[in-house]
N, C-alpha and C positions, 0 to 999 in steps of 0.2 A: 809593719803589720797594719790591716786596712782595719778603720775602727766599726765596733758593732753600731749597725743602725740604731737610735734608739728613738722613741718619740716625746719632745719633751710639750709640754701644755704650759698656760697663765691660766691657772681655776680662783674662781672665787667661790666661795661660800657663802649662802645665807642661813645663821641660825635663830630661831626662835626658840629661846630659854626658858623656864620655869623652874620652882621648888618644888623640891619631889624624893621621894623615898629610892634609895637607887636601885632596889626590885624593878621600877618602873624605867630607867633608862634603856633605851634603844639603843640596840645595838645593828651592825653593820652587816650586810651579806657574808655568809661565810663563802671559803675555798668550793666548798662542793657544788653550792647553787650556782656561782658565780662559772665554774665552768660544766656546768650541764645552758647556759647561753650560748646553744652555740652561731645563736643569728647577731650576735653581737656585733657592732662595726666597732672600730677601734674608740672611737669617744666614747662608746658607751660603756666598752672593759675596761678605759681606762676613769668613767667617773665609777662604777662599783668599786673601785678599788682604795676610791677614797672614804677614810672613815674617821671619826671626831671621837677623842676620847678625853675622858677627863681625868684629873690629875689622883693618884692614890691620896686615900684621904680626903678627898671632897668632894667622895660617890654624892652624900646622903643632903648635898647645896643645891644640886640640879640637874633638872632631867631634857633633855631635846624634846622640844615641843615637833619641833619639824624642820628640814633640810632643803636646802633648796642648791644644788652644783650645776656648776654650769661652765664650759670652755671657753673662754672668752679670746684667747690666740692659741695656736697651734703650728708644730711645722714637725717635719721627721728630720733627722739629722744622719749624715754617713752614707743616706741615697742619692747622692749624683743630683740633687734637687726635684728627685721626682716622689711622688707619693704613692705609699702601697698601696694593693688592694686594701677596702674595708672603711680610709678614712674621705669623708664623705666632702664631694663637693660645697659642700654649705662650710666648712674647715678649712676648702684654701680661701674661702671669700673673704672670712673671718680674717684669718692673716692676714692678706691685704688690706685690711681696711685698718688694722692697728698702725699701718702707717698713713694714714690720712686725718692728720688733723684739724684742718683748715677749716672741718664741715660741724666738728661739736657742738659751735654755739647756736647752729643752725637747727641742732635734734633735740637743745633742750626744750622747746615748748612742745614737740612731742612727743615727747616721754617725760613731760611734767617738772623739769628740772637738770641741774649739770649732773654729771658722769659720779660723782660723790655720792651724788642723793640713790643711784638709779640702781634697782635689784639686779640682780644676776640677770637674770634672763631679757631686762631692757636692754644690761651692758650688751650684752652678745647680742640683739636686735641693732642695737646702736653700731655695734662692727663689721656686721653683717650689711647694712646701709652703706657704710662706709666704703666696704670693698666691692660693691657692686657697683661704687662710681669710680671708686677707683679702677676697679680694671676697665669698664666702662671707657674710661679718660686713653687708656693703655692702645683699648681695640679700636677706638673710631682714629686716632693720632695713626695708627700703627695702616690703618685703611685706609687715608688720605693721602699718605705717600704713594701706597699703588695708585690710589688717581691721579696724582698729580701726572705719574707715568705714564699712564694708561690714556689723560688727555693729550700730552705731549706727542706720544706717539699716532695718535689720531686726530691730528690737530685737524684734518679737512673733513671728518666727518659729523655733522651737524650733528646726531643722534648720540657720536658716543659718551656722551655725561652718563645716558641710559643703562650704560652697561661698568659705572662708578658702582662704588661699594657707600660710598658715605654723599657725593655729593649729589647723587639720585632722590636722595633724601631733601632736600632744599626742595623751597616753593617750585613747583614747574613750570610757572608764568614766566618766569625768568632764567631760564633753560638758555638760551640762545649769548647769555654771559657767561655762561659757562664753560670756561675754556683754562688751560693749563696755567695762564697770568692769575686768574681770579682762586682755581685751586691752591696755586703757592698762598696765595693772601690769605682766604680760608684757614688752610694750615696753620699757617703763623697765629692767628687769633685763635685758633683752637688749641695751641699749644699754652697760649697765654692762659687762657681761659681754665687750662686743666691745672698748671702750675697755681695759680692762684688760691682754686679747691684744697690744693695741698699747703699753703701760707696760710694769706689772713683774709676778712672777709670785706672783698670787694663787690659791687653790682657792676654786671657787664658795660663797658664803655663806647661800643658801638652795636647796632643793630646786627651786625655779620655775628661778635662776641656773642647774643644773644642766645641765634640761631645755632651755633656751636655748641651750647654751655646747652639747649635742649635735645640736640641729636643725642647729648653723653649722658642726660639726664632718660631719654627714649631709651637706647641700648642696656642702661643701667635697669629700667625697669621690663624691659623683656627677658633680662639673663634672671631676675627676679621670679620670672614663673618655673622656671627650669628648676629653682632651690626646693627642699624639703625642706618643710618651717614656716611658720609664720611671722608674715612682719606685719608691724601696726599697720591699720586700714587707713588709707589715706596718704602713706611716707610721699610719694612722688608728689599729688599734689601739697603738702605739707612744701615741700623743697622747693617749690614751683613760687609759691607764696612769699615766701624769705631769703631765693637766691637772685631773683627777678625784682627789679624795682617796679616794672607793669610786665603784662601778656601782652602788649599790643604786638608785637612781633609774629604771635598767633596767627592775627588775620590777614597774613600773608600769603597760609596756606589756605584760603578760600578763592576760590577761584574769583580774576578780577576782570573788568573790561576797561576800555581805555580810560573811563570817569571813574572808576574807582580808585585807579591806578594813580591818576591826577590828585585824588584826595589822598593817598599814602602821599604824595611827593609834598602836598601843603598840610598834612598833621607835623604835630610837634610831639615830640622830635619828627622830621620826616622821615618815611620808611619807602621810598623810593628807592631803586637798585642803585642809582647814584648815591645815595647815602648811607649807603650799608657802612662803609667804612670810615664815616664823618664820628668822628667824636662828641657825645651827648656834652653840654652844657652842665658846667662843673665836674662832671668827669673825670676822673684818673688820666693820664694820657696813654693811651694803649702805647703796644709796640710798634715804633717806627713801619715796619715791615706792613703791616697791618693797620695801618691808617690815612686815609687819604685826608689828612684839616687840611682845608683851603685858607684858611684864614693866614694874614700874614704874619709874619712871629715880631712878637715885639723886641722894639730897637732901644738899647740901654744910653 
């Protein structure tokens, strides 16, 4: 027998208590209001349904000052993995971001503190962030496979990067490398780069990582405007700030001539097309795949 769908949540509660005559406790939406809603989406019938009561016997200790609920994960269960009508885009994001922990230590200085201290409603801004890089991580990986394809199969034509989904995106001064060898490498550092988000907290190890780790930081903040909700002002450049060890990578995407181009190749680190893939000085070691060190390896 096939099981009923049902929808399960992680709610948290915030109460503010007081002493109070139990006359004055609040009580919770009854049956009748709650379905004369009938613009309700499914989070919302399911936080009216939550209600806080206190134990017989010790009405007349304390009254609910005020309530604050909020859904902090979410998923339906018994649907083939798809979500009904009702429950709202801003709910799968949420889910996905419960499995990203990599980025916490990253959100406590904007939301004032760790995931312990933080009200309902940060949590859920905090998951919501979370899942927007995460699927972010999911779609730009998921679009660089077609390019990879997509340049291999048009290896003779100069233009086709133009017609990439991700690597269109790269400075376009340096268009004319781009080609199915430098797409695999790409890839590989962008996968590095997403895996990482989801571990522990590294700063990108070469200028290519960089560039990666802001296309999924870019996509993350445009699926961002598509969300109903607010998230804190500032969250992208906030992550920009603490996932970056500098922006110089930035001025990449300014259009350069050959002297400027000369000055990326002699800054430190240089950011010349030949060192995209060179590993910064002290540095984690990327992945093989994804690093061209010149240097010779040392002999025991």
């Amino acid at each position: 027998m096939a099981s009923v769908p049902r929808y399960r949540a992680a709610v948290r509660i915030d109460l503010d208590l007081v002493c109070a005559h139990p006359d004055d406790l609040v009580g919770g939406m009854d049956d009748a209001s709650r379905m004369s809603e009938s613009s309700m989406d499914a989070e919302d019938a399911l936080l009216s349904l939550i209600e806080v009561s206190v134990a017989d016997g010790a009405q007349h200790l304390v009254r609910i000052e005020s309530t604050n609920s909020s859904i902090v994960d979410s998923e339906w269960e018994g649907t083939s993995g798809e979500v009904p009508e009702g429950s709202s885009d801003t709910a799968r994001v949420a889910r996905a971001g419960a499995r990203l922990a990599g980025i916490d230590w990253a959100l406590d200085e904007l939301f004032g503190g760790p995931t312990t201290e933080a009200t309902a409603s940060e949590l859920r801004q905090r998951t919501i962030i979370k899942g927007l890089v995460w699927n972010a991580s999911v779609l730009v990986v998921d679009c660089l496979f077609d390019d990879v394809r997509q340049l291999a199969d048009a290896a003779d034509t100069r233009s086709a990067w133009r017609e990439t989904h991700v690597i269109s995106q790269l400075p376009p001064q340096y268009a004319t490398h781009y080609d199915r060898a430098f797409a695999q490498k790409f890839l590989a550092a962008t996968i590095e780069v997403t895996s990482r988000l989801s571990a522990s907290p590294v700063y990108p190890p070469t200028v290519a990582h960089e560039l990666a780790l802001k296309l999924v930081l870019d996509e993350a903040a445009r699926s961002a405007e598509r969300l109903t909700g607010d998230l804190p002002e500032g969250w992208r450049e906030h992550l920009d700030t603490v996932l970056f060890q500098d922006l110089d990578a930035e001025s990449l995407f300014v259009d350069q001539d050959s002297s400027s181009k000369q000055d990326a190749a002699a800054a430190t680190p240089p950011l010349d097309f030949a060192s995209w893939f060179i590993p910064y000085a002290h540095a984690p070691a990327p992945a093989p795949y994804a690093s061209d060190d010149l240097k010779e390896p040392s002999r025991g």
